[in-house]
C-alpha positions in Angstrom: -46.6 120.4 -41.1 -45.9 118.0 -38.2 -49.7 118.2 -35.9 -49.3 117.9 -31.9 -50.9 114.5 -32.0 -48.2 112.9 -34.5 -45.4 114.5 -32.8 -46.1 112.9 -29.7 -47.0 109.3 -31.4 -43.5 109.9 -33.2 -42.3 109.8 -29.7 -43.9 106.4 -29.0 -41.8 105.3 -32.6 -38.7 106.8 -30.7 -38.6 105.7 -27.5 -39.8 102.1 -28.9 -36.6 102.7 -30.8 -34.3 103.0 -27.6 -35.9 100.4 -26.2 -35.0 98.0 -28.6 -31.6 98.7 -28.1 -31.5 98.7 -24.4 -33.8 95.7 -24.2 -31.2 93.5 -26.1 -28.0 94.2 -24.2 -29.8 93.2 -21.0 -32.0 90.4 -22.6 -28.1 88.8 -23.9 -26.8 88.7 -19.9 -29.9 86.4 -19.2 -29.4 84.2 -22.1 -25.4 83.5 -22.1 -25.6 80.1 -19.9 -27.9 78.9 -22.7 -26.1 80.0 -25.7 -22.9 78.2 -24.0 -24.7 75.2 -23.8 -26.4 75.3 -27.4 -22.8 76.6 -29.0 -20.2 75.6 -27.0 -18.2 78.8 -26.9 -15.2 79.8 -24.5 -15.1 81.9 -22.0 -13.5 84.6 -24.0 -16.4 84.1 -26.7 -18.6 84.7 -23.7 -16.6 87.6 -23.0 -16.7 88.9 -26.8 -20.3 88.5 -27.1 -21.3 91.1 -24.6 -18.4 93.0 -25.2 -17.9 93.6 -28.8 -21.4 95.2 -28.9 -20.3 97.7 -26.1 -17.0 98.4 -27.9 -18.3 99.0 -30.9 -21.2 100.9 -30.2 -19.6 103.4 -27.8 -16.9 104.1 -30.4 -19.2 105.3 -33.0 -21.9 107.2 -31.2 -20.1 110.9 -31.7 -19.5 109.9 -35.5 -23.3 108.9 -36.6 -24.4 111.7 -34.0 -23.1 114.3 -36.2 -23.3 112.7 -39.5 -27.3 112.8 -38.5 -27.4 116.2 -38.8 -25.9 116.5 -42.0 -27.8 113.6 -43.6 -30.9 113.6 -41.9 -31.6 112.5 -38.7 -34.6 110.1 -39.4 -33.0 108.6 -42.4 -30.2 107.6 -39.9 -32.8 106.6 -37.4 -34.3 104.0 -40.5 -31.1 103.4 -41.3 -30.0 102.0 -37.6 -33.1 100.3 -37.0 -32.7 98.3 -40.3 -29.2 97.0 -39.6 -30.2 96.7 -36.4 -33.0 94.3 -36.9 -31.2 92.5 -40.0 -27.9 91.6 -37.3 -30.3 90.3 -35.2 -31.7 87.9 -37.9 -28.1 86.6 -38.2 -27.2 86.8 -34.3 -30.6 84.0 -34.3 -29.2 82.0 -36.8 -25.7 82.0 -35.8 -24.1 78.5 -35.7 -21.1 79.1 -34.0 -19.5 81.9 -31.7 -17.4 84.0 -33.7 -20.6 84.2 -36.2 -22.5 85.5 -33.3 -19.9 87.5 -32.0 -19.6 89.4 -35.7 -22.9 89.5 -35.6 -23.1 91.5 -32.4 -20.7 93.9 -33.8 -23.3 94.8 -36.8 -25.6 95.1 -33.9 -23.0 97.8 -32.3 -23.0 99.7 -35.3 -27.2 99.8 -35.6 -27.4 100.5 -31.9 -24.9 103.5 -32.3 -27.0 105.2 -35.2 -30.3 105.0 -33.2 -29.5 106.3 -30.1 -27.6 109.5 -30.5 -30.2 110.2 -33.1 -33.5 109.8 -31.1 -32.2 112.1 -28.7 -31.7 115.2 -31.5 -35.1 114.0 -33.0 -36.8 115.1 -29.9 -34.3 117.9 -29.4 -35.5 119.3 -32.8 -39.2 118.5 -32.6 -39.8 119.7 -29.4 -39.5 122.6 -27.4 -40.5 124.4 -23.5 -42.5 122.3 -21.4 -43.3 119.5 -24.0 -39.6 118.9 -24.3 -39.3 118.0 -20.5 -42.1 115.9 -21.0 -40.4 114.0 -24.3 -37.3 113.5 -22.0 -39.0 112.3 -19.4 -40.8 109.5 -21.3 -37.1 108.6 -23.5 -35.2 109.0 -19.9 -37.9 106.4 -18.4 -38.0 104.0 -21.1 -34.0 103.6 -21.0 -34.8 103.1 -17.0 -37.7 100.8 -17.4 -36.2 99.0 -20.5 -33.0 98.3 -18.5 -35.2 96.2 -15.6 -37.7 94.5 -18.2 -34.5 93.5 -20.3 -33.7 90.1 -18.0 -37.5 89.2 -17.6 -38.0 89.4 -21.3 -34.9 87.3 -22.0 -35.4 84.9 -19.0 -39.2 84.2 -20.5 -37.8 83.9 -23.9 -34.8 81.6 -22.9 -36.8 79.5 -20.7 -40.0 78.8 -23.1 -38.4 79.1 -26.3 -34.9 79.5 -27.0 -32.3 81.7 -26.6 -32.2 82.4 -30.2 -35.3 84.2 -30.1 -33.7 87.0 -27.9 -32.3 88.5 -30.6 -35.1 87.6 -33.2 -37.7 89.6 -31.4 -35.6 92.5 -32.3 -37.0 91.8 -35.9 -40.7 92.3 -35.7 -40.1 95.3 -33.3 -38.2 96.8 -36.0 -40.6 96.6 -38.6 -42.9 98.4 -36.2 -40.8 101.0 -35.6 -39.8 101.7 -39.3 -43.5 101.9 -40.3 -43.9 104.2 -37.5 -40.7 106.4 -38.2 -42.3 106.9 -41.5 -45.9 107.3 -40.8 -45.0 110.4 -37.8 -41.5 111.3 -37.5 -40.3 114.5 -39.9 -37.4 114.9 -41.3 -34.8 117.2 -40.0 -31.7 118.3 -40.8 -29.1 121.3 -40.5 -29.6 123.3 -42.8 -26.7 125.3 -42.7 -24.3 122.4 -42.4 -21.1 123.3 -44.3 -19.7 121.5 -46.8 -18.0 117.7 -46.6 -17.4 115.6 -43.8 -14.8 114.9 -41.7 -13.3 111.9 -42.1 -9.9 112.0 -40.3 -12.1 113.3 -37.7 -14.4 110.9 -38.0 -11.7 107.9 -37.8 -9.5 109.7 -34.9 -12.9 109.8 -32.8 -13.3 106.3 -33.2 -9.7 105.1 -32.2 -10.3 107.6 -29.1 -13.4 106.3 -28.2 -12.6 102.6 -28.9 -9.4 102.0 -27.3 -10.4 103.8 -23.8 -13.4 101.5 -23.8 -11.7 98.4 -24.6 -9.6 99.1 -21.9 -11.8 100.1 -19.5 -13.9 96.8 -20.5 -11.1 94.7 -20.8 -8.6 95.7 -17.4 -9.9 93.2 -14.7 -9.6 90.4 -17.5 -5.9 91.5 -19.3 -4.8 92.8 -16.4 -4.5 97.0 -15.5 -0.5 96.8 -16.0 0.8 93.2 -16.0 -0.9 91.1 -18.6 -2.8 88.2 -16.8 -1.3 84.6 -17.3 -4.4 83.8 -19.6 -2.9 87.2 -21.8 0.2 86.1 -21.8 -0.6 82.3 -24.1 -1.4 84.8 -27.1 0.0 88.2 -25.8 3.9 89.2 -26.4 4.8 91.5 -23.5 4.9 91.3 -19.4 2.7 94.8 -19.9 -1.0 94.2 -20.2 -2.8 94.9 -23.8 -4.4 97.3 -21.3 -2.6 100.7 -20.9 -0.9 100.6 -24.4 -5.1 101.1 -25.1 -5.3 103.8 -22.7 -2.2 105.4 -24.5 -3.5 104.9 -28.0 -6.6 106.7 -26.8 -4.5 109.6 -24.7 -2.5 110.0 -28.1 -5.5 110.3 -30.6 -7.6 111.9 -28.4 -5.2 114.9 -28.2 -5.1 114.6 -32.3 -9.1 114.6 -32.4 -8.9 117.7 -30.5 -6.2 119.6 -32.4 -7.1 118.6 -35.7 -11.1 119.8 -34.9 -10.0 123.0 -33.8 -7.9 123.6 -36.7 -10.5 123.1 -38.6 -13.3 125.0 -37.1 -10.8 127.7 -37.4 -11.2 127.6 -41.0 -14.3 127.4 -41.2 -14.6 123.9 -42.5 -17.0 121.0 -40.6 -15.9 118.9 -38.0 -17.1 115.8 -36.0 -17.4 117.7 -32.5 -18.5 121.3 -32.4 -16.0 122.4 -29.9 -18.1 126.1 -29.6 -21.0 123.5 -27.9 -18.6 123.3 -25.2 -18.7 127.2 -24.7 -22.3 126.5 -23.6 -21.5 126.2 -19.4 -24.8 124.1 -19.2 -23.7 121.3 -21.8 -19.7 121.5 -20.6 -21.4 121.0 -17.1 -24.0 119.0 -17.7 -21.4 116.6 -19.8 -19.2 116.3 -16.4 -22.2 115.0 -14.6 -23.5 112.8 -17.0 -20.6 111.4 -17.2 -19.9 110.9 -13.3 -23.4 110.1 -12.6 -23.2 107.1 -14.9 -20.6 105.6 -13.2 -23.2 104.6 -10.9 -26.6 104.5 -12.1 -27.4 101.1 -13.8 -23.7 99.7 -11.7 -26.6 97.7 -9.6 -28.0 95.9 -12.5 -24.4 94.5 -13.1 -24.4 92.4 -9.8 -27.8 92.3 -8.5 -29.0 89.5 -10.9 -25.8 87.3 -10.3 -26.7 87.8 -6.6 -30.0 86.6 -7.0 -29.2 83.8 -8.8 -25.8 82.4 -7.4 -26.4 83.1 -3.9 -30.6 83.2 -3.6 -30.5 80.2 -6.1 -33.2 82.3 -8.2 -34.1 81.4 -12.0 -33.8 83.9 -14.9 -37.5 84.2 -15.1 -37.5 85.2 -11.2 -34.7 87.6 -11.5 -36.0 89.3 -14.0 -39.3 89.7 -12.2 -37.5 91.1 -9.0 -35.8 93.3 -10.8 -38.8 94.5 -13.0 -39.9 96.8 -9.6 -36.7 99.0 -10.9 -38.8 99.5 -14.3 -42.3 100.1 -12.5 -40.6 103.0 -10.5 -39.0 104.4 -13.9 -42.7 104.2 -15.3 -43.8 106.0 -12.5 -41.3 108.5 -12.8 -42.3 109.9 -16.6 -45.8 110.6 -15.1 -44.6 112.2 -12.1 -41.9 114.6 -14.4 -45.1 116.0 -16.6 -46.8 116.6 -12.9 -44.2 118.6 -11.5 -42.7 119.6 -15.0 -44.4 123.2 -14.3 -43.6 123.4 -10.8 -39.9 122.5 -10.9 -36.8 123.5 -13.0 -35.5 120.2 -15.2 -32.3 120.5 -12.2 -34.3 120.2 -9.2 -35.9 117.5 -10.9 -32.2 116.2 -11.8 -31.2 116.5 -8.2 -34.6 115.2 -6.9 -34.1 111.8 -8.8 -30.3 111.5 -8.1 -31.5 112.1 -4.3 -33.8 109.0 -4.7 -31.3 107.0 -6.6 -28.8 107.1 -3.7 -31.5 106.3 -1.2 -32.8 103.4 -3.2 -29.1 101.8 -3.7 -28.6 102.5 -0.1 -31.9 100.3 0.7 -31.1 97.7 -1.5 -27.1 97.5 0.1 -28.9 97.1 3.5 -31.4 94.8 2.0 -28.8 92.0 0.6 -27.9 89.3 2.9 -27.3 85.5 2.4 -30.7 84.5 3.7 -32.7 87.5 2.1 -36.1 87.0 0.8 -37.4 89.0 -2.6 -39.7 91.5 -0.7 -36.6 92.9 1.1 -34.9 94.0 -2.3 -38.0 95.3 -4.0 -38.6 98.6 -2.2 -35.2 100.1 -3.0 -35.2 98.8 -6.4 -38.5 100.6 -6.6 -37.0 103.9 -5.0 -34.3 103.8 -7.5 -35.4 103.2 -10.6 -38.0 106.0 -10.0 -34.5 108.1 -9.1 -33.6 106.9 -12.6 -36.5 107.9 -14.6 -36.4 111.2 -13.2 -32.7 111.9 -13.5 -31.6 110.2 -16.5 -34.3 112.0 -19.2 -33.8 115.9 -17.5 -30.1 115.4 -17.3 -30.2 115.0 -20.9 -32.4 118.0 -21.3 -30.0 120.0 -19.3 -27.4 119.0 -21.5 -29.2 120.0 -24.4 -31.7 122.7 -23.7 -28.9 125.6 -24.8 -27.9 123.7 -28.1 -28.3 125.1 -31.4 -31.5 122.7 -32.5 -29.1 122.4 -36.0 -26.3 120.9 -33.7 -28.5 118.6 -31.9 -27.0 115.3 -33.3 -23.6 116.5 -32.5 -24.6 117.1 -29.1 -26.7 114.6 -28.6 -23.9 112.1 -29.9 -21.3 114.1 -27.3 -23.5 113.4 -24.4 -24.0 110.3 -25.3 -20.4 109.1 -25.4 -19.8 110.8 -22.7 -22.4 108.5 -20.8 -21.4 105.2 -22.3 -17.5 106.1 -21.1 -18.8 106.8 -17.9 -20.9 103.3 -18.0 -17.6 101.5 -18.8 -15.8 103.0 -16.2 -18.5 102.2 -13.7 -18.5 98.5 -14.9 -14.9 98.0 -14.5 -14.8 99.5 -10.8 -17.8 98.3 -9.7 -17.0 94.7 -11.3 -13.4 95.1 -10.0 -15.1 96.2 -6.2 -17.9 92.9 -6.6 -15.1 90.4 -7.6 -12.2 91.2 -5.5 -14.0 91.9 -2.9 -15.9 88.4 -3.6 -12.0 86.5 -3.4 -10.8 88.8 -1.2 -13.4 87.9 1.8 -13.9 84.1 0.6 -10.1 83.6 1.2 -10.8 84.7 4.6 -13.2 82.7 5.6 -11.7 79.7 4.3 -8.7 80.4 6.0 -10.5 81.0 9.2 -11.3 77.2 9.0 -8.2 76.4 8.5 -8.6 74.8 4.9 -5.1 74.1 3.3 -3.8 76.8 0.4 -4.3 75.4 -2.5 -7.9 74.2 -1.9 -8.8 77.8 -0.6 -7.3 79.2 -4.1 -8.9 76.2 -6.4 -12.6 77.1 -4.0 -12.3 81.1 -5.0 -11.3 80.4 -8.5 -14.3 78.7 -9.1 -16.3 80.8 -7.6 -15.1 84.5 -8.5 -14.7 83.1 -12.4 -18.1 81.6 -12.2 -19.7 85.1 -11.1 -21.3 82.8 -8.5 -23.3 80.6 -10.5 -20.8 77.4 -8.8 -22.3 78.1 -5.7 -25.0 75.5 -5.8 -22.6 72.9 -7.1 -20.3 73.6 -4.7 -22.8 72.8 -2.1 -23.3 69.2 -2.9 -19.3 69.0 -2.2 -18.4 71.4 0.6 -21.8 72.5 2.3 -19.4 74.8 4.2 -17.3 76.0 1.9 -20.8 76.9 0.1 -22.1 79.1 2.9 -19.1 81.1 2.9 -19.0 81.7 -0.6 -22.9 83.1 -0.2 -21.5 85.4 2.2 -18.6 86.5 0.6 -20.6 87.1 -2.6 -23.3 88.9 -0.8 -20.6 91.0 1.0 -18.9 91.9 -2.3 -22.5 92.6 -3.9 -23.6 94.9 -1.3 -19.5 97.1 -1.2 -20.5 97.2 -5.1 -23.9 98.9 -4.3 -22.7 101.4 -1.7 -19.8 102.3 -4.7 -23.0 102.7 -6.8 -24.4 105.0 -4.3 -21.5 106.7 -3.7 -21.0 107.3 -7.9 -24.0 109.0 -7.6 -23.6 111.3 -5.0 -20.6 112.4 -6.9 -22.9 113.0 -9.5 -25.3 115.0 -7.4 -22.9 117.0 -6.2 -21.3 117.6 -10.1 -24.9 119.4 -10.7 -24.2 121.8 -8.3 -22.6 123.8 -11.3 -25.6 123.2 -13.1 -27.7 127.1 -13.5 -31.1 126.3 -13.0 -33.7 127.5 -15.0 -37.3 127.2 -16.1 -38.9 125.9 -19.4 -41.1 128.9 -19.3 -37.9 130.8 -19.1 -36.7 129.6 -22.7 -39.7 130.6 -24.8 -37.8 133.1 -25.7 -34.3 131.1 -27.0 -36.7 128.6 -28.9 -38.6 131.3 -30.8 -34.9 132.7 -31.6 -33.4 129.5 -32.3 -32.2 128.6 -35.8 -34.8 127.0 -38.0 -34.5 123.5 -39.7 -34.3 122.7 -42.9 -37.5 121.4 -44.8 -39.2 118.0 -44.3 -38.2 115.7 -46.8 
């Protein structure tokens, strides 16, 4: 029998867990310059690196979701942390790109059986108030982990190497194994019918996959017409880009008929399409989904602000941005205070409330010339917004799923939320960098400097993300200022998109019933039971 005291240390085990993998995609942003230097990769390797971890790990988050449920959902959890930690022993020792870049895609496929998985643990271990609380400390640590990302990997970069970003993923892991063992149960549905899914399985991936990659992938291929970099390995005038999106419409409709035929006949599938019966994880789903177009979009450009136009380090970026992770902290204390008092929605809309104010702040806060103190209040604001809102929106999602089904729902909401972080990456990215070329053109114009050095002088700086600012000063000290303005212009029109994301969010919960923990006591004691630890 699982004891109150080991549940909750099994939380510490879980949200470590999440942290791990949200530590490393931030702590890789911080270190790229370095591992440029150290391996001399391309700019599409640079691309690849980031992205093939993304790709991979939003395409298989519905598959190892449900499989967890069938197999066990803390032998996935071991499972994902181990190739998790054993990738990043070959990300460290990588000698060249494309090893590194294969590495990250092992890394993908750990990160994609953790984090679907932590969320059914909790759903399954525990219920009423104490569940709200167990969000509320996952939801924070996602927040948190996000901000302390780039001043882990700017201290581990600058005092060591960048090799040991990923190679502090190893220790951690051990931890976390020992833990899972030592205080997380074993859980599983017990009345999980017979066989899995494959076709299933595969058609969700190619779904999942090829919307991402396009989303990812459309500023760089091009949304229609391939881009002139596309077109030296690419076939076709039409961009790589919506034959993805069309791949995805196509198997996405297959994924869809092929699971309800099968749930017609009673035989397992990789999506229970009765979950999305329940109005509160249909709903909650659709704001999930929008809210994450926004929430984290700040995280994107802020730190290529601060260092391209403020002329910041890694190591100072990341501690400017750490108030975001002191307000998520924050926010897990203040959801078990009002946890009683409040309904997880209005605690949902409460946080959404202070993430639009806090993006708002920081949007009025960024200017060429701004000092650190002007940016930290709003970051503050927000990432409280964040802790509250991101951990009860999940527990919305969830609270009317079958605890048996939790890895399948879990997985769902999940993928819903990485599609919608895609999406908000490749408008608010599209937003920061046009808008970056758009208004640098301008200004260069307005001085009346001649065509092709206006295009050459936003080339460098737009493909640069801004970090050819500062050499651009020692040869144009003009031509400098403007780009500092432009790119401050185009980071603040990306945070008011944020804001606006969000609000679209807030008002998505509006379908959203609320309803007290206290209310439920009555659903838990009814709901199904789980099968035996193992």
């Amino acid at each position: 029998m699982t004891t109150s005291r080991s549940r909750w240390l099994g939380l510490v085990c879980i949200s470590v867990a999440v942290a791990l993998i949200i530590v490393d995609s931030t702590i890789v942003n911080v270190a790229i310059p370095s591992i440029v230097d150290d391996l001399g990769i391309t700019s599409t390797q640079v691309q690849w690196v980031q992205e093939s971890y993304t790709l991979v790990f939003a395409a298989l988050l519905l598959v190892f979701g449900a499989l967890a449920d069938r197999l066990g959902r803390r032998r996935m959890l071991l499972i994902g942390v181990t190739i998790f930690s054993l990738a990043s022993v070959l990300a460290a020792l990588a000698p060249t790109g494309d090893l590194l870049i294969g590495a990250r895609v092992i890394q993908g496929v750990g990160g994609a059986m953790i984090l679907p998985t932590t969320l059914s643990i909790i759903n399954a271990t525990f219920r009423g108030k104490d569940r709200g609380i167990a969000f509320a400390v996952w939801g924070s640590t996602i927040g948190g982990m996000a901000a302390v990302g780039p001043l882990l990997g700017g201290w581990l970069t600058t005092a060591f190497s960048w090799r040991w970003a990923f190679g502090i993923n190893v220790p951690l892991g051990a931890l976390i194994v020992v833990g899972l063992l030592v205080f997380v149960a074993e859980s599983r549905d017990a009345d999980a019918r017979d066989g899995i899914d494959v076709v299933g399985a595969l058609l969700a991936v190619l779904t999942t996959g090829a919307f991402v990659f396009g989303l990812i992938e459309g500023r760089t291929y091009g949304w229609w017409t391939a881009t002139e970099d596309v077109l030296a390995w690419w076939p076709l005038d039409l961009s790589p880009v919506p034959i993805a999106f069309g791949v995805a419409l196509v198997a996405g409709i297959a994924f869809v008929r092929w699971g309800l035929r099968r749930e017609r006949a009673g035989r397992s599938t990789m999506l229970a399409f009765g979950l999305l019966r329940i109005p509160s994880f249909r709903n909650g789903n659709v704001a999930a989904m929008i809210v994450s177009l926004g929430e984290f979009g700040i995280i994107l450009s802020l730190p290529l602000w601060l260092q391209g136009v403020l002329g910041y380090d890694a190591l100072q970026t990341g501690l400017v941005i750490l108030a975001l992770a002191v307000g998520s902290f924050v926010a897990s204390g203040a959801a078990g205070a009002f946890g009683s008092r409040a309904t997880p929605v209005g605690i949902v809309r409460a946080g959404l409330v202070a993430e639009v104010v806090g993006l708002l702040a920081v949007a009025l806060a960024i200017q060429p010339d701004s000092a650190w103190y002007a940016i930290v209040p709003g970051l503050f604001v927000y990432g409280f917004g964040v802790g509250l809102a991101t951990a009860q929106l999940t527990n919305v999602v969830l609270q009317d799923v079958p605890v048996q089904q939790s890895g399948q729902g879990s997985g769902t909401q999940s993928t819903a939320r990485q599609i919608g972080s895609a999406l908000g990456i490749a408008v608010l990215g599209t937003i920061l960098f046009t808008s970056v070329g758009g208004i640098l053109d301008a200004r260069l114009e307005a001085r009346d400097v001649p065509s092709a050095a206006r295009e050459q002088i936003v080339d460098v700086v737009v493909d640069s993300s801004g970090t050819a600012i500062s050499a651009l000063e020692a040869q144009d000290a003009d031509a400098a200022d403007d780009a500092r303005v432009a790119f401050s212009d185009g980071t603040r029109f990306a945070a008011f998109a944020a804001a606006g994301f969000v609000s679209l969010g807030l008002l998505a919960t509006l379908r959203l019933a609320s309803r007290r923990d206290d209310d439920d006591a009555a659903t838990d004691a009814a709901a199904p039971r789980e099968a035996p630890a193992a």
